[in-house]
Structure formats: structure tokens, C-alpha cells
C-alpha positions, -999 to 999 in steps of 0.1 A, spaced: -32 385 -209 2 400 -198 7 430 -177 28 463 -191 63 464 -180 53 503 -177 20 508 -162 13 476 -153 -18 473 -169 -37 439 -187 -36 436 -223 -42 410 -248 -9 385 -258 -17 399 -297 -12 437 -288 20 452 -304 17 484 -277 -2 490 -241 -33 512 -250 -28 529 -217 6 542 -223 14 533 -255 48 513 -240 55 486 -268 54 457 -262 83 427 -266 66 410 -292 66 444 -312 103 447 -305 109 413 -313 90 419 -346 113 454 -357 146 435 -352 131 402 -377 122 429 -400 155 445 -397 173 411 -400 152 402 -431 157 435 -449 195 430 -447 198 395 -460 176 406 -490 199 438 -494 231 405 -492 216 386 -513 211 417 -540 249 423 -531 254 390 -548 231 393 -574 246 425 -585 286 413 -584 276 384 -603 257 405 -630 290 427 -632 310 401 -633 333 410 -597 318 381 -578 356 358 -575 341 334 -551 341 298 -560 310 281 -559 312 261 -522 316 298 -512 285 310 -533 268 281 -518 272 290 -483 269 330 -487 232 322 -504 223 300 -476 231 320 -448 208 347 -470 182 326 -467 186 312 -437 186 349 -419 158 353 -438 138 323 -424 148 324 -392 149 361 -386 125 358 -359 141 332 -336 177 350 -347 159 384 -333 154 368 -296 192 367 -290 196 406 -299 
């Protein structure tokens, strides 16, 4: 159980808001900002995908390389990126 930074009231480690007052919680913030973090390496990585189709993507492939990882590496670790934010 953790107490609500707002009311001060009990409620379950799981709960994404206090039932009380409705004050979300930080594991519902933390949560928003992952998805946020996840939604823009998939819109990078369609960047990508789209230059390449078109033929505009000039970057060599070490460059590729390391733009696809840190796609998927944001997407991965979006949640433990999210706690520094």
C-alpha cells in the first residue's frame, strides 16, 4: 500500500489513480511518458522506412545501424528511459 501524495489516503501498489480523489498516481505517469517514448521511436523508425522506400535515405549503413538501434532500444527501454523525465 502507498499513501496519495494528495489526500493522503491508502491504495493498492497496482492502482493507476487514488479512488478518493482521483490524483494519479506515479506509476500512471511513469506509464504515459513509456507510451509517449514508444510511439515516437515507432513514428522514427517509419521515418526510416519511408526515406528508404523513396529512395532519400543518404546514410551509410554503420549510420543505419545505429539509428535502428536506438529505435529499438527506446522502444525497449521506454519504461526505465521514462524515470529520468
Amino acid at each position: 500500500m502507498i499513501k496519495c501524495a494528495e489526500c493522503g489516503k491508502e491504495i493498492g501498489q497496482d492502482s493507476l489513480s487514488c479512488p478518493e480523489c482521483g490524483q494519479p498516481t506515479e506509476e500512471s505517469r511513469l506509464r504515459k511518458k513509456a507510451l509517449i517514448l514508444r510511439l515516437i521511436s515507432i513514428g522514427m523508425f517509419g521515418l526510416m522506412v519511408f526515406n528508404i522506400s523513396v529512395g532519400t535515405w543518404f546514410a551509410g549503413p554503420i549510420e543505419s545501424l545505429l539509428y535502428l538501434l536506438t529505435c529499438v532500444g527506446i522502444f525497449i527501454f521506454a519504461k526505465p528511459v521514462a524515470k529520468l523525465f
